[in-house]
Kinemage of the C-alpha trace (Angstrom):
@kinemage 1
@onewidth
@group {chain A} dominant
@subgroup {mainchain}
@vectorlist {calphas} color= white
{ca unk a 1} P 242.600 76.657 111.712
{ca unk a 2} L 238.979 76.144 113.155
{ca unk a 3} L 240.427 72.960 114.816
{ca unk a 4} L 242.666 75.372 117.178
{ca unk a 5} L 240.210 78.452 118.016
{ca unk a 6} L 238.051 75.513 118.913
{ca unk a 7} L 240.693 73.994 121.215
{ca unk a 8} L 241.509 77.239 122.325
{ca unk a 9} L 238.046 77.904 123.393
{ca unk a 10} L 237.346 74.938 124.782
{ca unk a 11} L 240.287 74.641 127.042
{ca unk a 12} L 240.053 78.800 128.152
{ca unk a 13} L 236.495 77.837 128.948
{ca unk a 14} L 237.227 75.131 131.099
{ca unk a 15} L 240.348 76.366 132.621
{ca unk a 16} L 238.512 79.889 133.652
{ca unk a 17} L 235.163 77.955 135.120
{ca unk a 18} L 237.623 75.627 137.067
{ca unk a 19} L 239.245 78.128 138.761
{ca unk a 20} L 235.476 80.289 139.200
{ca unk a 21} L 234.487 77.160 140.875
{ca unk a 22} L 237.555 76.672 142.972
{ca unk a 23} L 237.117 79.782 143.961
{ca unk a 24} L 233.394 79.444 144.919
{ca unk a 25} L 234.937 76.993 147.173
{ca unk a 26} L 237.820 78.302 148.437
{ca unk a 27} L 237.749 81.503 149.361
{ca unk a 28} L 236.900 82.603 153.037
{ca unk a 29} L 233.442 84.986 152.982
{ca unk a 30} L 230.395 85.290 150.944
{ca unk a 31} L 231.177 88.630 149.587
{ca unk a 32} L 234.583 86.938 148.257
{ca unk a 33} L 232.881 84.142 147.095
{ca unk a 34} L 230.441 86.098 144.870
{ca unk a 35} L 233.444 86.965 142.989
{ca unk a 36} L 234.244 82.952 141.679
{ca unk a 37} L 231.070 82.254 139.981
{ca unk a 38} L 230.357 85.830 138.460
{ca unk a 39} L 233.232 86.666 136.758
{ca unk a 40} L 235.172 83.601 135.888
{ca unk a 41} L 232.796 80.905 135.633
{ca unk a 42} L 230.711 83.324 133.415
{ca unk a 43} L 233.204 83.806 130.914
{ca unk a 44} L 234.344 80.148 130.948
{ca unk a 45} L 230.994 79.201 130.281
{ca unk a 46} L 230.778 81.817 128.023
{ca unk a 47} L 233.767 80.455 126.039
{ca unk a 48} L 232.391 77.130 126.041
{ca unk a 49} L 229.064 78.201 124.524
{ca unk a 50} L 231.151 80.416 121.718
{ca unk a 51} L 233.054 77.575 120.788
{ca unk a 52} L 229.566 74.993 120.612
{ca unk a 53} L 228.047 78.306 118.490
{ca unk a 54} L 231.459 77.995 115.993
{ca unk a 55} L 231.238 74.073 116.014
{ca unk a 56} L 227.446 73.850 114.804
{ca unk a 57} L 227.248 76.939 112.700
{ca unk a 58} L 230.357 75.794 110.249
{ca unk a 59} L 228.725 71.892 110.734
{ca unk a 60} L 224.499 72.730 109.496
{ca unk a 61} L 223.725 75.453 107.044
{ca unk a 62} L 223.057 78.082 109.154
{ca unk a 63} L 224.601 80.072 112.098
{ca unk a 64} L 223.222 78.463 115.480
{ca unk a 65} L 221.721 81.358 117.680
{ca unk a 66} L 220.848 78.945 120.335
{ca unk a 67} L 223.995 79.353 122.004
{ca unk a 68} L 224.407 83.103 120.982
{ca unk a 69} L 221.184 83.805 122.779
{ca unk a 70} L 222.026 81.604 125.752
{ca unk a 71} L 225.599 83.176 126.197
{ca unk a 72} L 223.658 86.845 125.866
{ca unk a 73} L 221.557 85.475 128.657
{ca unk a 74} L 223.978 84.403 130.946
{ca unk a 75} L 226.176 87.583 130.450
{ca unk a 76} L 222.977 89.820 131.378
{ca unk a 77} L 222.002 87.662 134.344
{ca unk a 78} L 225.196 86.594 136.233
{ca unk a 79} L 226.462 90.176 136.895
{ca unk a 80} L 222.647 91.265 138.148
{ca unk a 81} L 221.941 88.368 139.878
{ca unk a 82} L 225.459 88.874 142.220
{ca unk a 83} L 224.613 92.441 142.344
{ca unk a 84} L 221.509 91.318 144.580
{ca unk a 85} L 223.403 88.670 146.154
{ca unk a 86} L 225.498 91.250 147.345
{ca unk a 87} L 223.057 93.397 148.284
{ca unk a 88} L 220.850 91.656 150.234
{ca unk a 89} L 224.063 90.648 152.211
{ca unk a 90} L 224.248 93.929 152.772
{ca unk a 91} L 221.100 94.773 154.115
{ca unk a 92} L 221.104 91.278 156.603
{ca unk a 93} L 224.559 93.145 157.843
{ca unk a 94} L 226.574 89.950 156.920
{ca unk a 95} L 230.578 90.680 158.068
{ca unk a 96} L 232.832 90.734 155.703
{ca unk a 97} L 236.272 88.703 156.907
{ca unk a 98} L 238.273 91.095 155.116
{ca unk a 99} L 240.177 93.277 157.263
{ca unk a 100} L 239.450 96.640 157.207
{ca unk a 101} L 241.992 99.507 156.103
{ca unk a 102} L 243.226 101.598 158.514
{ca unk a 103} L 241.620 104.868 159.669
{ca unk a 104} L 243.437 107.849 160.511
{ca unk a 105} L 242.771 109.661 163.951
{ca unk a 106} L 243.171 113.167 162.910
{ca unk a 107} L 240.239 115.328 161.834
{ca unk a 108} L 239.851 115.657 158.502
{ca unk a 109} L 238.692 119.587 158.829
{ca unk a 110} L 242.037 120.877 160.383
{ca unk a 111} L 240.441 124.835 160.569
């Protein structure tokens, strides 16, 4: 039963920071491309780290915080860290290549 959460985890891991780094390479704009390695590659990596925390804790004596601590870590710090990515971006007035939705000609007061 371990056997398969562990294979589970493992392959959700690397399936989800695959596709966060395909992303990071893929797609068009840097506000777009903030998106890859903060929300899918985190919780790949994530997954990965819960699965090593599973393997070592039921292999030694104790539970292994190592990778608890290091999965806190990187759950606190990827979602700040893009937050000033984006907005120092931002302030440098970097375009965004997404196109903008439309915007209506008629005053919005209509007294």
């Amino acid at each position: 039963m371990i056997d398969i959460l562990l294979s589970v985890l493992i392959l959700t891991g690397a399936a989800l920071t695959f596709i966060g780094s395909l992303g990071l390479a893929r797609l068009r704009d840097f506000y777009s491309r903030l998106h890859g390695p903060t929300k899918a590659t985190t919780l790949g990596v994530g997954c990965l780290l819960i699965a090593s925390a599973v393997f070592f804790s039921l292999r030694d004596e104790g539970v292994s915080l190592h990778e608890v601590l290091v999965t806190l870590f990187l759950f606190i710090t990827a979602p700040v860290s893009a937050h000033l990515l984006g907005k120092a971006a931002l302030h440098l007035k970097l375009k965004s290549l997404a196109p903008m939705p439309a915007q209506d000609d008629a005053p919005s007061d209509p007294a």
